[in-house]
Every structure is written in C-alpha cells, then in structure tokens.
C-alpha positions in Angstrom: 0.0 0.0 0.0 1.6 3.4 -1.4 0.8 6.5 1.3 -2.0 9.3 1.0 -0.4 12.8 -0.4 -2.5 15.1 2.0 -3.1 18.7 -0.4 -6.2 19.8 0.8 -8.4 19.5 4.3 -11.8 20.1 5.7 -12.0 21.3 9.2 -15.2 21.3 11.3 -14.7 20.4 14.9 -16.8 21.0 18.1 -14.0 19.8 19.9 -11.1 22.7 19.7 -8.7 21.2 21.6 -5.5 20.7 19.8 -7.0 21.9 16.6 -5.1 25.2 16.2 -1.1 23.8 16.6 -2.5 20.9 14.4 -3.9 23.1 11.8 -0.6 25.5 11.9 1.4 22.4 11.1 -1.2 21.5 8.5 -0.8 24.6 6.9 3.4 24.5 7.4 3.5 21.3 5.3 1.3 22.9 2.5 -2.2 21.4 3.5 -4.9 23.9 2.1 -7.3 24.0 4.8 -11.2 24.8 4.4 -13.5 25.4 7.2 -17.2 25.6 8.4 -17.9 28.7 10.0 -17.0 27.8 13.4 -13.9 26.3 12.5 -12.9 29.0 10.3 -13.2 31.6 12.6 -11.4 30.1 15.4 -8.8 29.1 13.0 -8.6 32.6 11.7 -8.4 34.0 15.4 -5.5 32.5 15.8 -3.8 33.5 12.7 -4.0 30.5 10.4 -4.7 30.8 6.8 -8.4 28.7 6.3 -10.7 29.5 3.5 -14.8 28.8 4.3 -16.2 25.6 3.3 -18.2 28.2 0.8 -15.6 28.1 -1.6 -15.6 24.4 -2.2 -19.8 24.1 -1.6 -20.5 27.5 -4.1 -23.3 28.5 -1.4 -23.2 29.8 2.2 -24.9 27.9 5.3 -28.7 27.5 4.8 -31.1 27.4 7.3 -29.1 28.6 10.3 -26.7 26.1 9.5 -28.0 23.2 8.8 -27.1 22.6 5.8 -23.1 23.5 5.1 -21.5 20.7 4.2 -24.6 18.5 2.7 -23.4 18.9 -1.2 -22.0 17.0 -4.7 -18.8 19.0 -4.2 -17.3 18.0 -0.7 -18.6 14.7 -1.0 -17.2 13.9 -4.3 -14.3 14.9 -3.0 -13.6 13.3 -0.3 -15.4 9.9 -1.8 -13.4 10.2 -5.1 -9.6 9.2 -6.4 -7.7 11.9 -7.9 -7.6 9.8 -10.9 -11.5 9.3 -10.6 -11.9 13.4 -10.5 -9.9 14.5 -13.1 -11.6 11.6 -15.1 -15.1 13.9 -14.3 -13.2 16.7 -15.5 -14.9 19.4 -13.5 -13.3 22.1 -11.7 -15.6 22.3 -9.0 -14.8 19.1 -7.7 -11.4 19.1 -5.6 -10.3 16.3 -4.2 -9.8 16.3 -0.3 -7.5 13.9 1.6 -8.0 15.2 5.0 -10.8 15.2 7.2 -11.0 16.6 10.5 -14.4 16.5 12.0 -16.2 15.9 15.7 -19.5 16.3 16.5 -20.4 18.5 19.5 -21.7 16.7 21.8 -25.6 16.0 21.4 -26.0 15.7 25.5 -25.9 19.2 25.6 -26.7 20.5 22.3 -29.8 18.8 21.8 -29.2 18.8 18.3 -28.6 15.8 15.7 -25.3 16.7 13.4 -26.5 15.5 10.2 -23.6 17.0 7.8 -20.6 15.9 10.0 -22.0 12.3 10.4 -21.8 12.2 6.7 -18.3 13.6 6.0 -17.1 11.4 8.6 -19.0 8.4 6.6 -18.3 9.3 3.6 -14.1 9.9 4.6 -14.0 6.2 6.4 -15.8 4.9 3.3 -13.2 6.1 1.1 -9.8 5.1 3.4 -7.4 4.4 0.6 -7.6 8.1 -0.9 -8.8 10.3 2.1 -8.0 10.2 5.9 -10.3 10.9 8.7 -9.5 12.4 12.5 -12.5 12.5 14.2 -10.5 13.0 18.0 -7.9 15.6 19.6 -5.8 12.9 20.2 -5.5 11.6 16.5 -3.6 14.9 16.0 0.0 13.9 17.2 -0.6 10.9 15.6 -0.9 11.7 12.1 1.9 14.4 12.9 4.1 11.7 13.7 2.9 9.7 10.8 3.9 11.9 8.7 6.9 13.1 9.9 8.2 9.3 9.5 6.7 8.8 6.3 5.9 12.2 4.4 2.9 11.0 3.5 -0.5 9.0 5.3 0.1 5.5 5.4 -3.2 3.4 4.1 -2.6 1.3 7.3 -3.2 4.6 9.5 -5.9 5.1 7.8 -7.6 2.2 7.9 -7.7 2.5 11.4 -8.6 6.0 12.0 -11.6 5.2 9.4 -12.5 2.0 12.3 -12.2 4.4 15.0 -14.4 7.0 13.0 -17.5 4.6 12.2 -17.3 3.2 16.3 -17.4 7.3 16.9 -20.7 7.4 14.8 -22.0 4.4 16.4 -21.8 5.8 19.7 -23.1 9.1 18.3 -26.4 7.8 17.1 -26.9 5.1 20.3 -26.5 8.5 22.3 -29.6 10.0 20.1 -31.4 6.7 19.8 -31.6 6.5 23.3 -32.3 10.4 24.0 -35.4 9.9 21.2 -37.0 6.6 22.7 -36.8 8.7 26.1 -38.8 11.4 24.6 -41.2 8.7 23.2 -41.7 7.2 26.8 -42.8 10.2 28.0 -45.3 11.6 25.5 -47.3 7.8 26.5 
C-alpha cells in the first residue's frame, strides 16, 4: 500500500482542543485548509490561513446552518480518487484527503449533526484516498505519521476510518436512546 499525499483538508470540529497547533502544522506542510464557519473563525483568530467551506460548496450555510456541508462538491471529493476526479473533469470538484471533524456533543446540544456524520462516513468509506480524524488525540498521531513517512500511510488510515465509524455508532446510540426517552414520556 503506497501513502496518501495530503493537499487539501476540511475542518469542522466542536472539539477545539488541539486543533489550532494541528492546523498550523497542516498549513506549514502545504495542507490547504477549508472550514465551516466555526472552524474558520477560530482558525482565523488564531492567525491561520483557512478558506470557508463556501468556496468548495458555491453557497453559504442555509437554514441557520443546517445545511453547510450536505453537497456534490465535498462529498465527491472526499469519496473520489484523484484519478476518478480528473476523469469527471470538472473544476468544482477538488479532491480532499484530510478530514478533521467531531460532533459536539448531542448531550448538551440537543441537536442531531446530520452534515458531520456524513463527512465522517463518507471519509471512512473512502480510506485508501482520504484520511479521517474525528479525535484531539489523532492529531499527534498523524503528525508523527507523517513526519516518518511524508505521507499517510493506508494502514493509518484504515484504522482512523475504524475508530471514525465506532465514533458514529456511539453518536447515534447516544440520540437513539435520547429519542426513545422522549417517546416514553409523551405515552
């Protein structure tokens, strides 16, 4: 298994810890980092260069948003080979090899991430050509992954894409359970 050349990320993390010395090594390695909103701004607070999630989507948020990362153009590329999207030959479609996302924490939220699930999904789907962090503590790791290696071994991968799916599982038993509660007490 050849390694994953990481050019382009997605950042959209509930969970800041860590983010901004990751992201600043991100960006010193050449990683062209895009952002949802909250992301982007904290990133941008702190003086890295992040470009909105806009520029890859071609629409802001919608619906106080709900939907930002719910289109064709992430999803393609994070799903898709670079072989696979210059085969499609359209510019909108960029391929992403990095992607960085937690879910805040639906406990205290009260509020189902629905675009975050799928980029996580969609990343662990597709571990031979993108790489998925979903945790703080994934950070040094793929540092020192790519330190040794200049590049994202499929192996590490692999198993950040396992660890990503058991994150979702948990996820949606945490709002299964939170939904059959509210079900119980409207009988």
């Amino acid at each position: 298994m050849s390694g994953i050349e990481v050019e382009r990320g997605l950042i959209s993390a509930a969970d800041k810890r860590g983010l901004s010395s990751f992201c600043r090594f991100l960006s010193n390695i050449g990683v062209e980092l895009f952002a949802t909103s909250g992301s982007l701004g904290y990133l941008r607070d702190r003086g890295i260069n992040a470009n909105s999630v806009s520029e890859l989507t071609g629409f802001n948020e919608l619906l106080d948003g709900k939907v930002k990362t719910l289109s064709p153009e992430l999803h393609a590329g994070i799903l898709g080979s670079k072989d696979e999207l210059e085969e499609i030959n359209q510019p909108r479609f960029k391929k992403i090899d990095l992607v960085v996302v937690n879910l805040y924490d639906y406990e205290k939220k009260r509020e189902i991430d629905i675009g975050g699930h799928a980029l996580i999904r969609s990343a662990a789907k597709n571990y031979e050509n993108t790489v998925v962090l979903t945790k703080s503590r994934d950070y040094l790791e793929f540092t020192n992954e790519f330190r040794k290696n200049k590049s994202i071994s499929k192996e590490f991968s692999l198993e950040k894409a396992i660890e990503a799916l058991e994150y979702t599982s948990e996820y949606d038993k945490k709002i299964t359970k939170a939904l059959k509660d509210i079900k119980e007490k409207k009988k």
